[in-house]
C-alpha positions in Angstrom: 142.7 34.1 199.3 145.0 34.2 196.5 142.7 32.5 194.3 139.9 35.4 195.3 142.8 38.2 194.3 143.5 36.8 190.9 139.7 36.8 189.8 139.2 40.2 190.8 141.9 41.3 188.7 141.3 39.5 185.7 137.7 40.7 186.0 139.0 44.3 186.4 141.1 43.9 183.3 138.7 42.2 181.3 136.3 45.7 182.3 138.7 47.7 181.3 139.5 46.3 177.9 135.9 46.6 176.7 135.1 50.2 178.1 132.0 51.0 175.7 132.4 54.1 173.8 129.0 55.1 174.4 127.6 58.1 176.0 130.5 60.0 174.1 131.2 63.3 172.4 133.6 64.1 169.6 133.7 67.9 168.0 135.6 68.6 164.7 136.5 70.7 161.6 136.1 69.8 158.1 136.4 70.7 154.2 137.2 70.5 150.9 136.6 70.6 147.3 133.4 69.5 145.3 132.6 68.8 141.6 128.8 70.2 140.9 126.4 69.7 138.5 122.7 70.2 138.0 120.6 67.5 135.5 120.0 69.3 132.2 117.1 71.7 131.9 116.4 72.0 128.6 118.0 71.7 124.5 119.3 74.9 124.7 120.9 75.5 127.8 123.6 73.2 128.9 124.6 72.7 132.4 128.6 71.5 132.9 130.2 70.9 136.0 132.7 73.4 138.1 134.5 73.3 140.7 133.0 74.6 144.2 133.9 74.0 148.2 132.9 72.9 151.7 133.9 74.0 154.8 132.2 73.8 158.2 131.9 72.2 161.6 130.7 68.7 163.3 129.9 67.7 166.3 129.4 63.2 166.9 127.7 61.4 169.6 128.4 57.7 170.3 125.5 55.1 170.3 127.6 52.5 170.1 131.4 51.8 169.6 131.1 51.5 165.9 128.2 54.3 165.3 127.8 57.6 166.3 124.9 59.8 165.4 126.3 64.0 163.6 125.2 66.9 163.2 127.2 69.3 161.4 126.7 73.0 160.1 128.8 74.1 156.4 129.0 76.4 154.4 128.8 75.4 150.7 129.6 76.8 147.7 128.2 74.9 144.7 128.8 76.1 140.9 128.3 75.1 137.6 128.4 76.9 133.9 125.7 77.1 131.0 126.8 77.0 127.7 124.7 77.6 124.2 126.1 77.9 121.2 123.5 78.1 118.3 123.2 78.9 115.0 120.3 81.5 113.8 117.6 81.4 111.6 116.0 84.2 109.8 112.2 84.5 109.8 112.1 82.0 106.8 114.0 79.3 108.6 116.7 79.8 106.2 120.6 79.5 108.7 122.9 82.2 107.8 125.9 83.1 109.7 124.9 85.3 112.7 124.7 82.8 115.9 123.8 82.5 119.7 126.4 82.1 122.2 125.8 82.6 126.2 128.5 81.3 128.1 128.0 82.4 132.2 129.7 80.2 135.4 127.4 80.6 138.0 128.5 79.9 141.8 125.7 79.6 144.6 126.2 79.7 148.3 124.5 77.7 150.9 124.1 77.3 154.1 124.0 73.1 154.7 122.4 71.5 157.7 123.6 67.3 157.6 122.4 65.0 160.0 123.3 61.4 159.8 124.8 58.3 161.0 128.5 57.7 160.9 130.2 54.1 161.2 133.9 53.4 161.7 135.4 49.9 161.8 139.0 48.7 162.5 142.0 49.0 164.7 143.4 51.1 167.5 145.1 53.6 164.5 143.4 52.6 161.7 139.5 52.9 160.7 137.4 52.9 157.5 134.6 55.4 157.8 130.8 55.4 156.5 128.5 58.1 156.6 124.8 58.9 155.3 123.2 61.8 156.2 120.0 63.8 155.3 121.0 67.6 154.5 119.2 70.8 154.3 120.4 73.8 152.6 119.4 77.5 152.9 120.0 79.5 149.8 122.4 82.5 150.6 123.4 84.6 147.7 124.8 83.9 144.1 127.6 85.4 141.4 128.0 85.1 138.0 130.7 85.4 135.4 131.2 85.8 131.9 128.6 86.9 128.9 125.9 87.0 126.1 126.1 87.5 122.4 124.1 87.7 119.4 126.4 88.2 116.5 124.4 89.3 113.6 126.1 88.9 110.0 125.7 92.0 107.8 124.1 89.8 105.0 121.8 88.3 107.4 120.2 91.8 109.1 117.3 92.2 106.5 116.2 89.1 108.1 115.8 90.7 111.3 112.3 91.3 112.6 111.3 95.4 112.3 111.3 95.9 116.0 114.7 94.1 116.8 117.5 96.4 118.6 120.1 93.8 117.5 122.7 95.6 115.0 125.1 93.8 112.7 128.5 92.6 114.4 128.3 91.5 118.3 125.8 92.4 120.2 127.7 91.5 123.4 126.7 91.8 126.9 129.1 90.8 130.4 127.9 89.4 133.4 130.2 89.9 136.6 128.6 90.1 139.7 126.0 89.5 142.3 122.7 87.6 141.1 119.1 85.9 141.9 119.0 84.0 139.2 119.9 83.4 135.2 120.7 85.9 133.4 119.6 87.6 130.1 120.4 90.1 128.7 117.7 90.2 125.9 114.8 88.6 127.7 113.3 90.2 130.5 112.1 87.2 131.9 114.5 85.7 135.1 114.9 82.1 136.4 115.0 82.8 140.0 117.4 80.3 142.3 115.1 78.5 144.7 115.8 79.6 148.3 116.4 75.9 149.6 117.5 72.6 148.8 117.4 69.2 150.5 119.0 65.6 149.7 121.3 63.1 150.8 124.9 62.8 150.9 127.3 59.9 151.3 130.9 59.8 152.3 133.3 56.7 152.2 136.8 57.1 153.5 139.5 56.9 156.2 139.9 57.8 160.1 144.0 57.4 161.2 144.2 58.1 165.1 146.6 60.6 165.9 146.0 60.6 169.9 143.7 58.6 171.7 141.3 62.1 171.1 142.4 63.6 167.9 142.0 62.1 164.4 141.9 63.0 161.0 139.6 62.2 158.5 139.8 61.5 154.7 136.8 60.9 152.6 135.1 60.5 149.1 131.4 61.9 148.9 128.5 61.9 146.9 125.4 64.3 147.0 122.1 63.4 145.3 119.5 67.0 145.6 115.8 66.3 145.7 114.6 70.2 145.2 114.8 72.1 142.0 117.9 74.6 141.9 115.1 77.0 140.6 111.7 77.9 141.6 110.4 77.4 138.5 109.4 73.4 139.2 108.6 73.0 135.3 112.4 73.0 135.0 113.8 69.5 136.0 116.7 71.3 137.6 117.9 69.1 140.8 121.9 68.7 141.6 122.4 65.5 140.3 126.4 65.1 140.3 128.2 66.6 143.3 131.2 64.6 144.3 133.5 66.0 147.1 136.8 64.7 148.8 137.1 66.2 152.8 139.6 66.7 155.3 138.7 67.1 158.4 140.3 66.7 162.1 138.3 65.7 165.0 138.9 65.9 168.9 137.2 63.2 171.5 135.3 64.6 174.1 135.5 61.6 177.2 132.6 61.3 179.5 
């Protein structure tokens, strides 16, 4: 009989010690800053990279002890700035002094949809966290910042087609405000912002334990878009350098 007593409570130990994780929930809070970029358009205009944010919620479910599927909801604000500076020639091709310069930071926001796998490996405090997900982002609303001139040199304004409404000096125009698209002030024509974008992201980092149910997170992602940031699709426009570093908390929900 004592025998009998001894193996039932090993076996109940044993049970207990391997208690899958599966079947579980975990909800959370996360955020932080991003570094973005879209791939170069064109010669003239160049795209550099600004500094933009994240900030949105997550909710896991446990397939297995290491993996867990999650679907989050953010919002996301992405920016970047286009720079020309250029020199300008009169009708002869001849380069004088007047020049080109367009300056404007440009800061979209999206709504993001990821949905991924996440997989966390290591002790009872301690874990090292993966994640790749699939994203889809609905185009919200944009702003812009900063301005457009032609300066024209007073020796070079005979050069100046008949029709032009440039004058000598700067012909200067702001941007601040609200916008669909690119800008310009002296072309009627606007690159509109595409009302979506799609692509992968993947986060590398740390989970510490706080309670059996709470943990923080700390991670390094990367985001690779796959649609054009404008509707024009002649313009190879994609984000193509979004890094991001997130904190995030996260609370257990047992079955």
């Amino acid at each position: 009989m004592m025998v009998l007593g001894l193996l039932v409570i090993s076996v109940n130990f044993a049970s207990a010690q391997f208690e899958t994780k599966k079947g579980q929930f975990n909800i959370g809070v996360d955020g932080g800053i991003q570094f973005t970029d879209i791939r170069s358009f064109g010669s003239i205009y160049q795209p550099s990279s600004k500094i933009g944010y994240t900030i949105g919620a997550f909710g896991d479910y446990y397939i297995s002890n290491d993996f867990r599927l999650r679907l989050a909801l953010n919002f996301d604000n992405r920016a970047f700035q286009i720079n020309s500076n250029l020199p300008l020639a009169d009708t002869s091709g001849k380069i004088g002094n007047s020049y080109y310069l367009y300056q404007v930071d440009y800061k979209l926001n999206y709504l993001t949809i990821p949905f991924g796998v996440v997989y966390t490996r290591g002790g009872d405090k301690f874990k090292i966290l993966l994640q790749l997900s699939f994203y889809y982002s609905i185009f919200l609303n944009s702003t812009m910042n900063g301005g457009e001139d032609f300066y024209i040199a007073p020796e070079d304004i005979g050069s100046l087609p008949d029709d032009s409404e440039l004058l000598p000096g700067h012909n200067f125009y702001a941007y601040d405000g609200s916008t669909t698209g690119l800008a310009y002030a002296f072309n009627s024509k606007t690159e509109h912002f595409n009302s979506y974008d799609f692509g992968f992201n993947f986060l590398i980092g740390g989970l510490y334990q706080v309670t059996p149910t709470v943990g923080i997170t700390l991670s390094l992602g990367f985001t690779y878009g796959l649609a054009n940031v404008y509707e024009n699709t002649e313009w190879d426009s994609r984000w193509s350098q979004m890094t991001k570093v997130n904190l995030g908390i996260a609370y257990t929900l047992w079955k």
